[in-house]
DOMI-810415 format. One record per residue (C-alpha): residue in three letters; x, y, z. Coordinates in steps of 0.05 Angstrom, whole numbers, plus 32768, in hexadecimal, padded with zeros to 4 digits. Example, Ala and Ser with C-alpha at 12.3 -4.5 7.8 and 13.67 -1.06 7.14 Angstrom:
2
R  residuo     u     v     w
R      ALA  80F6  7FA6  809C
R      SER  8111  7FEB  808F
This chain:
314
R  residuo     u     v     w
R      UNK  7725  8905  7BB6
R      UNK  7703  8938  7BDC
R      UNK  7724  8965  7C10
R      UNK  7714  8961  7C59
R      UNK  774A  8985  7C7E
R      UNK  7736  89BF  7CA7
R      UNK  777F  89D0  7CAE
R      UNK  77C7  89D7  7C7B
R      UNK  77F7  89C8  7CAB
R      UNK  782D  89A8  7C83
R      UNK  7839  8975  7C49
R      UNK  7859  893E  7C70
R      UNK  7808  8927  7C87
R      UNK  77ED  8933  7C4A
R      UNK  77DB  88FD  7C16
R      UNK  77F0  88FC  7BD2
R      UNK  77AB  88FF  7BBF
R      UNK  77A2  893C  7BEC
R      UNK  77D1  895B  7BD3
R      UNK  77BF  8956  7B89
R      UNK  7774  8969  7B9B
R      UNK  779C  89AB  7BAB
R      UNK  77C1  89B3  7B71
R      UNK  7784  89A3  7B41
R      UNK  775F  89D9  7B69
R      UNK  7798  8A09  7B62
R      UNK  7792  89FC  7B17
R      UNK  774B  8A0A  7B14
R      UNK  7762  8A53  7B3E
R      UNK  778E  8A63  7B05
R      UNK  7757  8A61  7AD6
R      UNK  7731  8A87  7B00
R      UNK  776B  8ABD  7B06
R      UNK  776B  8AC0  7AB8
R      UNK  7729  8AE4  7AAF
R      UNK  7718  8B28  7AAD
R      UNK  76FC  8B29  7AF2
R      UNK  772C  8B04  7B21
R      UNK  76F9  8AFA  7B57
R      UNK  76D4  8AC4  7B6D
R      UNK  76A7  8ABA  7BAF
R      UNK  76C0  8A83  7BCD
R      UNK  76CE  8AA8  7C15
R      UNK  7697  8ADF  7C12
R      UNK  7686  8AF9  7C54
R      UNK  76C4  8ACF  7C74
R      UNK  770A  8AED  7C99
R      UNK  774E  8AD4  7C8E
R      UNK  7786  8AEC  7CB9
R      UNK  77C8  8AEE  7CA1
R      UNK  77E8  8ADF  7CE8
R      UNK  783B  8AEE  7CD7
R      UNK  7864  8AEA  7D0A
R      UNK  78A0  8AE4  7CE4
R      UNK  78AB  8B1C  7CAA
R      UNK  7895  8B07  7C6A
R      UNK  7884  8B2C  7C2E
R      UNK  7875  8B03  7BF3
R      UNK  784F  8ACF  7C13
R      UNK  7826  8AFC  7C40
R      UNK  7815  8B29  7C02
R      UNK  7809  8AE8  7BD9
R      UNK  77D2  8ACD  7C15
R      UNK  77BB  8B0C  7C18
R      UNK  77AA  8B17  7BCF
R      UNK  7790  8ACB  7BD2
R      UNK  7750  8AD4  7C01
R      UNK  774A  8B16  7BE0
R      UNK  773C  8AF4  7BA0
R      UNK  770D  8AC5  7BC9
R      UNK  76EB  8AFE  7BDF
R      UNK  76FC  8B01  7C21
R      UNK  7708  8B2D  7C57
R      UNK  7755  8B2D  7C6B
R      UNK  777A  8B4B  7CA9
R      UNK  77B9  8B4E  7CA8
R      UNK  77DF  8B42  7CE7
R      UNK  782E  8B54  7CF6
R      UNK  7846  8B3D  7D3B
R      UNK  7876  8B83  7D3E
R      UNK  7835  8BB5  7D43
R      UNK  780A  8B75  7D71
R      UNK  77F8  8B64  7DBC
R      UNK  7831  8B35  7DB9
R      UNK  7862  8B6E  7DB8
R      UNK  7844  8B6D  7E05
R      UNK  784B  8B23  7E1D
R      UNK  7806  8B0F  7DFC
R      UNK  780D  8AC4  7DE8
R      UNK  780B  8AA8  7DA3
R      UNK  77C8  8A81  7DBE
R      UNK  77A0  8AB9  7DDF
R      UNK  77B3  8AE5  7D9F
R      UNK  779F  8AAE  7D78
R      UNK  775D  8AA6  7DA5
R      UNK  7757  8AEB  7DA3
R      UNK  774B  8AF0  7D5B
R      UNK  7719  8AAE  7D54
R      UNK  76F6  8AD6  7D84
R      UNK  76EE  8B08  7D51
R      UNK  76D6  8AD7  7D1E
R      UNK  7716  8ACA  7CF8
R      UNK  76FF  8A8A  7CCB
R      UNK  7750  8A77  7CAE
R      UNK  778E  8A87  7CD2
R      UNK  77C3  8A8A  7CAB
R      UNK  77FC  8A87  7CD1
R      UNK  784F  8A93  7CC5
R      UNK  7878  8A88  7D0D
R      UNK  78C8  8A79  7D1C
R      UNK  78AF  8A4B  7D47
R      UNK  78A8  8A04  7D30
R      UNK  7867  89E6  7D33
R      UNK  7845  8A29  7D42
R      UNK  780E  8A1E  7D07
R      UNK  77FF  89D8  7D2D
R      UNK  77F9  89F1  7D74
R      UNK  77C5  8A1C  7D5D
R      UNK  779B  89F6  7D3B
R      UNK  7797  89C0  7D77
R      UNK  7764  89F7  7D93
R      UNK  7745  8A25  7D5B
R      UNK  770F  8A1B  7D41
R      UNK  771F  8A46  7D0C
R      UNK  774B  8A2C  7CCB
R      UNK  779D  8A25  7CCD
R      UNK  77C2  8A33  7C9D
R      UNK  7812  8A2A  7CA2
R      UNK  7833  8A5F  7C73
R      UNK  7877  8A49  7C98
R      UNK  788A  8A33  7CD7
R      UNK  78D3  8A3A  7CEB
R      UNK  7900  8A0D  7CCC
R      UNK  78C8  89D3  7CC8
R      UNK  7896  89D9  7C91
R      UNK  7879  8A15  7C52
R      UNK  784C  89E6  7C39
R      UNK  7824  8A17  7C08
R      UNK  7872  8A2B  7BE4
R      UNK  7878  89D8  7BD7
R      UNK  7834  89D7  7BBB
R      UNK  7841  8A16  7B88
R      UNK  7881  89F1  7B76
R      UNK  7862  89B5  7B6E
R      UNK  782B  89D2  7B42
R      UNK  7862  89FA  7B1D
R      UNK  7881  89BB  7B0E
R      UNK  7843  8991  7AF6
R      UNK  782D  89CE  7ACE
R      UNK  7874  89D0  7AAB
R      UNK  7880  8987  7AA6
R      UNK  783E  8965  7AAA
R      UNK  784F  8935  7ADE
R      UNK  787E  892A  7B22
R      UNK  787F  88E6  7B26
R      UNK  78C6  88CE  7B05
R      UNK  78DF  8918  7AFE
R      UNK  7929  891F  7B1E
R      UNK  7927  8965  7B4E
R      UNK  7965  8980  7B6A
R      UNK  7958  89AB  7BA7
R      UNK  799E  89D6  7BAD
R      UNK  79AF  89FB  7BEB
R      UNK  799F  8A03  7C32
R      UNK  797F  89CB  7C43
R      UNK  797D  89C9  7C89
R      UNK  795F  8A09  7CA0
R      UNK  792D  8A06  7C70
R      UNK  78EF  89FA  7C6D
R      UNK  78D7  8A02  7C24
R      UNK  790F  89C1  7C19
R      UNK  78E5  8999  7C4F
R      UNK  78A1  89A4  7C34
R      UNK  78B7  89A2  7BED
R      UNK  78DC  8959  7BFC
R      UNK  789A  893B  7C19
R      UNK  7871  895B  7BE1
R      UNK  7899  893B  7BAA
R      UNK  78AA  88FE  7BC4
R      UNK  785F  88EC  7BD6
R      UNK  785A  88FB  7B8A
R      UNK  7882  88CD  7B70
R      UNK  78C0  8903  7B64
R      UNK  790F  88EC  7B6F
R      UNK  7931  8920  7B9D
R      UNK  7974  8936  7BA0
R      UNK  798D  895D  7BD4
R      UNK  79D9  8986  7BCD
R      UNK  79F5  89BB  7BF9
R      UNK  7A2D  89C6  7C2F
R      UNK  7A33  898B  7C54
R      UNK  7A26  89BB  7C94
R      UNK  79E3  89C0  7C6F
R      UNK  79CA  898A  7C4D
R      UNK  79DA  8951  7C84
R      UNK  79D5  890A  7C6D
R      UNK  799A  88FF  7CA3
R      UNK  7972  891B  7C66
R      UNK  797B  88D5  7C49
R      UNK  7947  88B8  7C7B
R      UNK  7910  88E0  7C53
R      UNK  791F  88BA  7C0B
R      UNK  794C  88EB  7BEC
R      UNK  798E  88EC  7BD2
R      UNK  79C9  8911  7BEE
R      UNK  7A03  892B  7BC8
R      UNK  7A38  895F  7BD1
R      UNK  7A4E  8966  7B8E
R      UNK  7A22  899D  7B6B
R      UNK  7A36  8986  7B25
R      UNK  7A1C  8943  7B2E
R      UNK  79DE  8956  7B4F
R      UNK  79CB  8981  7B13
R      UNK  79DD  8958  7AE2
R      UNK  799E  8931  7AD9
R      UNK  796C  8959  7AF6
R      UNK  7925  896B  7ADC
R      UNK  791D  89AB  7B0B
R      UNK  7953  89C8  7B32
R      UNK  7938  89EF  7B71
R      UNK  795E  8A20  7B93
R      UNK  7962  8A33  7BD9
R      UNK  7980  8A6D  7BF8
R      UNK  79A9  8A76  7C35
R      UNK  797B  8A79  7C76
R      UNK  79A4  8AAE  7C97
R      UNK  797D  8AB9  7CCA
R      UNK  7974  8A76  7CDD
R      UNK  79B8  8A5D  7CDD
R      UNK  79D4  8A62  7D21
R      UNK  7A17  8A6C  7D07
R      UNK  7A36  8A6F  7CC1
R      UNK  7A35  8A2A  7CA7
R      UNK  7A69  8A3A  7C70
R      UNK  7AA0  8A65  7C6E
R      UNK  7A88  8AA3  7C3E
R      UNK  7A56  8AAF  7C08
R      UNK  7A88  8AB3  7BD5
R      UNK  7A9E  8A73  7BE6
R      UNK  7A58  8A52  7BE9
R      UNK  7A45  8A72  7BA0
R      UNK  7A89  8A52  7B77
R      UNK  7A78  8A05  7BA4
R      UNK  7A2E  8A0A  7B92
R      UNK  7A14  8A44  7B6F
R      UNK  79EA  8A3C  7B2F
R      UNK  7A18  8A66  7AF8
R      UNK  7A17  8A65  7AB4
R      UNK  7A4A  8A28  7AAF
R      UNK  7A2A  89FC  7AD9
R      UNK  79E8  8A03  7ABB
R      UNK  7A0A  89F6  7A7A
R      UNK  7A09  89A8  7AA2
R      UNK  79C2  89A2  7AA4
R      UNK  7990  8981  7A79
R      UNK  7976  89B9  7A47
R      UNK  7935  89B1  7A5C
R      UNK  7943  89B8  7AA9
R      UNK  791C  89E5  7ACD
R      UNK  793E  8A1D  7B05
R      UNK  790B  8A2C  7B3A
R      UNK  7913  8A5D  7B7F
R      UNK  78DF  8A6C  7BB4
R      UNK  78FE  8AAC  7BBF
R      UNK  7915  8ADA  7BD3
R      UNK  7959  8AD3  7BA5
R      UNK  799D  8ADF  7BBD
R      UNK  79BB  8AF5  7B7D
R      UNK  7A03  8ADA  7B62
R      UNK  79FF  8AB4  7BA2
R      UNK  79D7  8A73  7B99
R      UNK  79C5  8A87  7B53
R      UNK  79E7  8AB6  7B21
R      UNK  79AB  8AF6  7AFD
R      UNK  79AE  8ADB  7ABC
R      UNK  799E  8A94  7AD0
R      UNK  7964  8AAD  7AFE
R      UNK  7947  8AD8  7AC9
R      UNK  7956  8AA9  7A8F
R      UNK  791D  8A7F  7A65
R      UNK  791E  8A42  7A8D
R      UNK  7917  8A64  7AD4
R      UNK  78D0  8A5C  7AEB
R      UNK  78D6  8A89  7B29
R      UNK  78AA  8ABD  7B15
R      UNK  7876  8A85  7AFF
R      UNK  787F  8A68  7B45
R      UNK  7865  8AB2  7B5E
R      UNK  7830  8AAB  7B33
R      UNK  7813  8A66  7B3D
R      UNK  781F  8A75  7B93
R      UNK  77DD  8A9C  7B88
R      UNK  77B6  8A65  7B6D
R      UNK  77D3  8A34  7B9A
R      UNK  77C3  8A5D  7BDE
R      UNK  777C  8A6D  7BBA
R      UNK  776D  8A28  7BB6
R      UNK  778E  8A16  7C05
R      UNK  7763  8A49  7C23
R      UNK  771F  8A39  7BF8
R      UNK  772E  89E9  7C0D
R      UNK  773C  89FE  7C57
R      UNK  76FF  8A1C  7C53
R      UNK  76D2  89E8  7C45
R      UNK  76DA  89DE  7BF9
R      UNK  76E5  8994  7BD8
R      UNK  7709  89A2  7BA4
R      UNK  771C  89BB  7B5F
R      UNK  76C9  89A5  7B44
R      UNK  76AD  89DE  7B6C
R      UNK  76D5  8A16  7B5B
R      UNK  76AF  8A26  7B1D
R      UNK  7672  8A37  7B48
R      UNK  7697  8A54  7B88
C-alpha cells in the first residue's frame, strides 16, 4: 500500500491500510532519529507552516522539530501577533501564505472542520494538528504506534479511553484509529461526558471506572477540556478525581501488564495520581517521543512520499 493523500485531515477517511503505511513509515523515522546525525532530506528546499490558531505547545514544537529533521524550512505562525488580529480571514491568510510558496499547512483551529475548508482550495498540503472538538489525527497515530510498538499488535487488544470524552478530540480520532485496527474500545467518564450516542461508533460505554479497567490492555487518559466545556459538567475536581481518577488502588485492578497512556498535558492528582504517571508502565513520555516520528513520517507522505521503502534514501 502506497500513499496517495495530498492531505491528513482526520482518521475517520482513512483506510486501515493507510493508516498502517503511516505507522510503518513512522517506524522507519525512529530509526532514522537513532543515528548520530538526525537529519535526513526528505523536504530540502520546501516550507512548512505551522498555522496555530489555537495555543499549543507540545504539538507545535513537535511539528516544528519534525520538518526540521526533514530538512525543511518552517515558519511558525501564531494568530495573536497575525493579520487576523485585523479581520483578515482564515482563507485569504491561508491564500496569503501559498502565495508565498508554503508547500504543507499545518493547521490547529477551534473551529471544526477548519483543516478541511482549507484544503478544498490550496494547493498546498493540509495537515490537521487539531480542529476543535472534531479530530488530532497525528496524537491517535503516535498512540497507535505506541501501542503496536509495546504490544506488537491492535487487533484483539482491550483499550479503555477514561475521561472527557465529549469535548475531545484526541478520544474521536483515537476511537476511529483503533477500531479500523481491529482494537475493542471502552469508553468511561461522567455521564455528562461520555454520552451513550458514542455507542453508534462500535464502542462500549460504561460508568463504572472499576469495571472498565479491569480488563484492559492500555488504559488512555484524557483530561478535562476546560476550555471547551461550556459549563462545568461535574460538580468539582475533587469530586471527578475519587469517581474516576487513576490512583494507586485502582490500578492495583488492572492487568499487570496494562499500559497507562496520556496525550498531555497532565492534570496531576486529578485524572491521574504522580506516581502512577511517572511509574514503569506509563508510556507518556514514549508517546512524546514516538509524536516525532509519527509527524516526520505525515509530513514526508503529504509530501509526496509512498511509504516506509523510501525513507532509507530520502
Amino acid at each position: 500500500m502506497s500513499w496517495k493523500r495530498k492531505d491528513l485531515l482526520d482518521i475517520e477517511s482513512l483506510t486501515p491500510e493507510e493508516i498502517i503505511t503511516v505507522l510503518d513509515t513512522a517506524r522507519a523515522f525512529k530509526a532514522v532519529g537513532e543515528r548520530a546525525i538526525k537529519k535526513v532530506p526528505a523536504l530540502r528546499g520546501k516550507t512548512v507552516v505551522n498555522l496555530f490558531i489555537e495555543p499549543s505547545t507540545r504539538t507545535r514544537i513537535s511539528f516544528e522539530l519534525a520538518a526540521q529533521r526533514l530538512t525543511a524550512d518552517v515558519i511558525n505562525f501564531t494568530a495573536e501577533a497575525s493579520s487576523l488580529k485585523k479581520g483578515e480571514t482564515l482563507k485569504d491568510t491561508a491564500r496569503n501564505l501559498e502565495a508565498l510558496n508554503a508547500d504543507i499547512i499545518i493547521i490547529r483551529h477551534s473551529a471544526t472542520g477548519a483543516p478541511h475548508f482549507l484544503s478544498r482550495f490550496l494547493k498546498s498540503s493540509v495537515v490537521n494538528a487539531g480542529d476543535g472538538a472534531h479530530e488530532h489525527p497525528t496524537q491517535a497515530l503516535l498512540d497507535t504506534f505506541t501501542i503496536l510498538e509495546k504490544k506488537g499488535k491492535i487487533a484483539g487488544l482491550n483499550v479503555t479511553i477514561l475521561g472527557d470524552i465529549l469535548y475531545s478530540r484526541v478520544a474521536r480520532s483515537n476511537i476511529w484509529a483503533l477500531l479500523k485496527l481491529g482494537a475493542r474500545v471502552t469508553l468511561c467518564g461522567p455521564s455528562t461526558l461520555v454520552p451513550k450516542v458514542f455507542e453508534q461508533m462500535g464502542c462500549r460505554v460504561t460508568y463504572n471506572v472499576e469495571e472498565a479497567i479491569a480488563d484492559a490492555d492500555i488504559i488512555n487518559l484524557l483530561r478535562i477540556q476546560h476550555e471547551r466545556q461550556r459549563k462545568s459538567m461535574f460538580p468539582s475536581l475533587g469530586e471527578y478525581s475519587s469517581l474516576f481518577g487513576l490512583n494507586k488502588k485502582r490500578l492495583a485492578l488492572t492487568k499487570p501488564d496494562a499500559l497507562i497512556m496520556h496525550p498531555g498535558p497532565i492534570n496531576r492528582g486529578v485524572e491521574i495520581d504522580s506516581e502512577i504517571a511517572d511509574c514503569g508502565r506509563s508510556v507518556i513520555l514514549e508517546q512524546v517521543t514516538n509524536g516525532l516520528a509519527v509527524r516526520m513520517a505525515v509530513l514526508f507522505l503529504v509530501n509526496g512520499g509512498k511509504g516506509p521503502q523510501e525513507v532509507g534514501v530520502a
